[in-house]
C-alpha positions as CSV (number, residue, x, y, z in Angstrom):
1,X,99.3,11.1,82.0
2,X,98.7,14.2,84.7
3,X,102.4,15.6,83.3
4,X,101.3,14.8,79.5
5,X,97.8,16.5,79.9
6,X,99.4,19.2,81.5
7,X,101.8,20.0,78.7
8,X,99.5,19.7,75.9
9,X,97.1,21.7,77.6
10,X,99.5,25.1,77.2
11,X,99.2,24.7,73.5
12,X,95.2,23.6,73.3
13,X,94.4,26.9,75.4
14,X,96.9,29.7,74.0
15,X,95.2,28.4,70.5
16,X,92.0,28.7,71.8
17,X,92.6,31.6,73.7
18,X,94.1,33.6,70.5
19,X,91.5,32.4,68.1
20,X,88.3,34.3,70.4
21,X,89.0,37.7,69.2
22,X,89.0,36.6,65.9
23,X,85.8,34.6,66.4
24,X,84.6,38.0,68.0
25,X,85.2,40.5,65.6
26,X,84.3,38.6,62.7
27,X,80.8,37.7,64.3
28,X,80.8,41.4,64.9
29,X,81.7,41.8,61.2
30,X,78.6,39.5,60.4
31,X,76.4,41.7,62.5
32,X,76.9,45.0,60.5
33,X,76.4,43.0,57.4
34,X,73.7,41.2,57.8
35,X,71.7,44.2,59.0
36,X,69.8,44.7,56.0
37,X,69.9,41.4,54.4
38,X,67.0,39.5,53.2
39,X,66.2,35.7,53.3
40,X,65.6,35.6,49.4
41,X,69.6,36.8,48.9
42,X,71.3,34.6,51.4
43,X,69.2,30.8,52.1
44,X,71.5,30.2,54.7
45,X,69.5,33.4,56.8
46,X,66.1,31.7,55.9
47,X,64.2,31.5,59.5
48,X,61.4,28.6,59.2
49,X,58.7,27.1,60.5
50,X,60.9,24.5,62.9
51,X,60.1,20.8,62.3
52,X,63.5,19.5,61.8
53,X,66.4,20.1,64.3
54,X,70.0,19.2,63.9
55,X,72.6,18.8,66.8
56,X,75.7,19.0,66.1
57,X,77.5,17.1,69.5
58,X,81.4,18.3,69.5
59,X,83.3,15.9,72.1
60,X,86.7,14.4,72.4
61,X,88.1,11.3,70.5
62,X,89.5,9.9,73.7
63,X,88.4,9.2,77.1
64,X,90.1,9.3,80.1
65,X,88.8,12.6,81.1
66,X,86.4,12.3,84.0
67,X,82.7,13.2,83.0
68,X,83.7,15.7,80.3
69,X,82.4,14.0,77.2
70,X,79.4,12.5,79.7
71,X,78.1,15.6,80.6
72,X,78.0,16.9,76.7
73,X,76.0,13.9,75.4
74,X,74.1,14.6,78.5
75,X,73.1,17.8,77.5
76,X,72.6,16.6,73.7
77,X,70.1,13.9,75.5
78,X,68.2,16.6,77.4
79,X,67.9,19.2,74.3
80,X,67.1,16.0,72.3
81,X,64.5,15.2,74.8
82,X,62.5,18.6,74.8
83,X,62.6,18.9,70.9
84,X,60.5,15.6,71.1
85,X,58.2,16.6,73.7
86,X,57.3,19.6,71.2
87,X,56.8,17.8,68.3
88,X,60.0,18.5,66.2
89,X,62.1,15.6,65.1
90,X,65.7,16.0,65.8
91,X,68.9,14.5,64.0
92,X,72.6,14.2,65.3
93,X,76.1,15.2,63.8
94,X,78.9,13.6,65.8
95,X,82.0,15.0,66.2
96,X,84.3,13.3,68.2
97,X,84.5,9.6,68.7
98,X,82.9,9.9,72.0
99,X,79.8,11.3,71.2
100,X,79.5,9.1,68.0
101,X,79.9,6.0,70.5
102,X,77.1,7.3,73.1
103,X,74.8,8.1,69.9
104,X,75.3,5.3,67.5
105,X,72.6,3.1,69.0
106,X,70.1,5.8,68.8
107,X,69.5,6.0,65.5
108,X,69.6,9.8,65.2
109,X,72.8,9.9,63.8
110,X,73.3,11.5,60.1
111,X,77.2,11.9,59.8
112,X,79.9,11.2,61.8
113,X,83.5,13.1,62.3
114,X,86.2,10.8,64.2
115,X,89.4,10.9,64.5
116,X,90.0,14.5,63.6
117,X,90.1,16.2,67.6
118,X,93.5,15.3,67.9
119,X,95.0,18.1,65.2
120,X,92.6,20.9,65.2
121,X,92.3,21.8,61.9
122,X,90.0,24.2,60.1
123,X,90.0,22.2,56.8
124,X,88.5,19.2,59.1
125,X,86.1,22.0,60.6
126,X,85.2,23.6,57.1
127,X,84.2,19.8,56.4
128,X,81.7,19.2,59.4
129,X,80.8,23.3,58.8
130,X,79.6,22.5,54.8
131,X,78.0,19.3,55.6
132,X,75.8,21.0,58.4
133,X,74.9,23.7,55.6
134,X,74.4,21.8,52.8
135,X,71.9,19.8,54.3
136,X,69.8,22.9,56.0
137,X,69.6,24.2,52.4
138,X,68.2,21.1,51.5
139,X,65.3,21.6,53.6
140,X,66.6,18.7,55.3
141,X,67.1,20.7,58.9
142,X,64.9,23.9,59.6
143,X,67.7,24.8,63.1
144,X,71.2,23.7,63.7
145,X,72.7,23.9,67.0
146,X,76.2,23.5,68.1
147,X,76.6,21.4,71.4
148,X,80.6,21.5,73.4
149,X,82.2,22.3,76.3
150,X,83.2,25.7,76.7
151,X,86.4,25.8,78.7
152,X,86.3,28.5,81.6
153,X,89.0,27.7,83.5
154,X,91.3,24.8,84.1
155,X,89.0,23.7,87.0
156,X,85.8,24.2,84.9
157,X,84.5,23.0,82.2
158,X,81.1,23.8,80.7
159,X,78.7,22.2,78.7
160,X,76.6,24.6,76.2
161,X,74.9,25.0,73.2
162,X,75.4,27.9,70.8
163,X,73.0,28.7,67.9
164,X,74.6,28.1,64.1
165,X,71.6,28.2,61.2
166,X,69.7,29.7,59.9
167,X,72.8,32.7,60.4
168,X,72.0,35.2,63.4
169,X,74.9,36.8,64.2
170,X,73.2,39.8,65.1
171,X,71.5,37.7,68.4
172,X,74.4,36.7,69.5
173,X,76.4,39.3,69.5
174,X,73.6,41.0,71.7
175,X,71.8,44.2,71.4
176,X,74.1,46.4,73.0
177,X,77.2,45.7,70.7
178,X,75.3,45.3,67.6
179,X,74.3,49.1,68.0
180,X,77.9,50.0,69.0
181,X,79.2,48.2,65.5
182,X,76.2,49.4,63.0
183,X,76.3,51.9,61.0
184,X,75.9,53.5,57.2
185,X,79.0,51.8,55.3
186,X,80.1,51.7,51.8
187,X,80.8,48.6,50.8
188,X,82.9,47.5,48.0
189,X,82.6,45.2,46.4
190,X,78.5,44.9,47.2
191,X,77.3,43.4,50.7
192,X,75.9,40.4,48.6
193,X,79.4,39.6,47.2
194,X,81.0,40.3,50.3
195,X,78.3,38.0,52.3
196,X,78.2,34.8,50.1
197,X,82.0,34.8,50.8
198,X,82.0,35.4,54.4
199,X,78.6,33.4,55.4
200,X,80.7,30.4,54.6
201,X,83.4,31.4,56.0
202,X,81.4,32.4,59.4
203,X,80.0,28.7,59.7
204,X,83.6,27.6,59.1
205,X,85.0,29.9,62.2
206,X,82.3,28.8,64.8
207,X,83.1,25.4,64.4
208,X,87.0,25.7,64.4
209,X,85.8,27.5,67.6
210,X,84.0,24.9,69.4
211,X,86.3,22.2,68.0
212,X,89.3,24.5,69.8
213,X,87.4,25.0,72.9
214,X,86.9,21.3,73.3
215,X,90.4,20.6,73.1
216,X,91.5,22.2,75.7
217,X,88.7,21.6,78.2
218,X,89.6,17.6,77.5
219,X,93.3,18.0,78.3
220,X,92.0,20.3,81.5
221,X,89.6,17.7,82.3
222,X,92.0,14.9,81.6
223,X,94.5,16.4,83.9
224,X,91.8,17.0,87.1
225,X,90.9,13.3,86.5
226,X,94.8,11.6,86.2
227,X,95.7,14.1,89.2
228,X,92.4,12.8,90.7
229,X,93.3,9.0,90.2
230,X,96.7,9.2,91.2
231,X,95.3,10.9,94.6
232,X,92.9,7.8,94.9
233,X,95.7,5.6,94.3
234,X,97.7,7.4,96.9
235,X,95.3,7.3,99.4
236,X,94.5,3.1,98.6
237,X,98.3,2.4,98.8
238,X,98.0,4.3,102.5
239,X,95.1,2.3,103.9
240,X,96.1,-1.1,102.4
241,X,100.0,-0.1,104.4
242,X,98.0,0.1,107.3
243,X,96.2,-3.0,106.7
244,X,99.3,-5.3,105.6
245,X,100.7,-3.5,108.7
246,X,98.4,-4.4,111.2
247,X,98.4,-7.8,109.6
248,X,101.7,-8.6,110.0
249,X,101.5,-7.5,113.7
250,X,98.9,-9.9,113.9
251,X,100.8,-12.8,112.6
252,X,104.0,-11.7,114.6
253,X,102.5,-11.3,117.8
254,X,100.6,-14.7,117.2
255,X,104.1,-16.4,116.4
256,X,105.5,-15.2,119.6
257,X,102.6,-16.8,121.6
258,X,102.8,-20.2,119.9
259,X,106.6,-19.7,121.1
260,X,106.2,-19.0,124.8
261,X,103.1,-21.4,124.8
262,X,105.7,-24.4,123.6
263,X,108.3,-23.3,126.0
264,X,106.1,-23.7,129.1
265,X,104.9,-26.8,127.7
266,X,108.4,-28.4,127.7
267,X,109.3,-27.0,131.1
């Protein structure tokens, strides 16, 4: 599984890895935008009064992976924990057949998505993307947040949270680069055309993105934990060697004492 892991690995991170610009630039894209823009022309930029908070928990469909998918819904349990304590009532979209297992019982779960971490698809992340958005326009969520593990390095895998509605692109971007990316543009057709194609769209690409970055922080973390178990078993197939070893010595060295004991007896 270590060698499996391994290979399939390569191909979850140089996906992941060559999907970030693109995640970049078009949040950067967003920024310029959105600089003007008013609630009343795009719902999906509404800010509210926050009552309602939805979590949308991105893990694995499999297991096998060490504490990967445990630390997520552990994070998810904490943010859950403090939007209680201040008052706002939170709801849960699982993605990933892991985090729909650990959340099920809760009763905070709205909609699950299983069985579709496997192929990394945008289509299956334009699905959980318009869902989300559909039901903040609703009114039924007033704040959606987006709760993965961000891969860092083979060794390291993160648990976060990244903001998705209402649309902010502007925050997270930061201050620095938004001022480096404004500017007086011409737009054609008109920003509002341009948005209600791209705000979609945008929603779309941050998912895809945390779906992609789960991916290959299971197959790292899977890996870590096979080449962690087959380690372990290493080490138990050592110390039970030494135990049959000493055993047998044991059962030898009695057997030649039940020998010499019967040949002075007969002499």
């Amino acid at each position: 599984m270590n060698m499996v892991a391994a290979a399939k690995l390569r191909g979850a991170q140089e996906k992941m890895e060559a999907f970030r610009p693109y995640t970049r630039k078009f949040n950067e894209a967003m920024s310029n935008l959105s600089g003007g823009a008013t609630t009343d022309q795009f719902p999906l930029m509404e800010k509210r009064d926050v009552k309602t908070v939805e979590l949308v928990v991105v893990t694995s469909d499999r297991g096998l992976c060490g504490s990967y998918n445990a630390n997520i819904v552990r994070l998810a349990l904490k943010m859950i924990k403090e939007y209680e304590a201040a008052g706002k009532k939170v709801s849960v979209v699982c993605v990933g057949k892991k985090g729909f297992q650990a959340f099920n019982k809760t009763g905070k779960v709205r909609k699950k998505f299983v069985d579709i971490m496997g192929t990394f698809q945008m289509f299956n992340a334009r699905e959980v993307a318009s869902d989300v958005a559909d039901n903040f326009l609703k009114g039924n969520s007033d704040k959606v947040e987006v709760i993965y593990g961000e891969f860092k390095s083979v060794a390291v895998q993160a648990p976060t949270f990244s903001h998705f509605l209402p649309v902010q692109p502007v925050e997270v971007v930061g201050t620095e680069t938004a001022k480096k990316i404004s500017g007086d543009y011409i737009y054609e057709p008109s920003t509002e055309e341009i948005m209600d194609v791209l705000q979609p769209l945008y929603l779309n690409v941050l998912i895809y993105q945390a779906m992609l970055e789960v991916g290959a922080s299971e197959h790292a973390a899977r890996m870590t934990a096979m080449d962690n178990a087959t380690n372990a078993c290493k080490d138990i197939v050592a110390n039970l060697t030494i135990v049959y070893n000493k055993a047998r010595q044991a059962s030898v060295t009695n057997e030649l004492m039940d020998i010499v004991g019967g040949a002075e007896a007969l002499k």
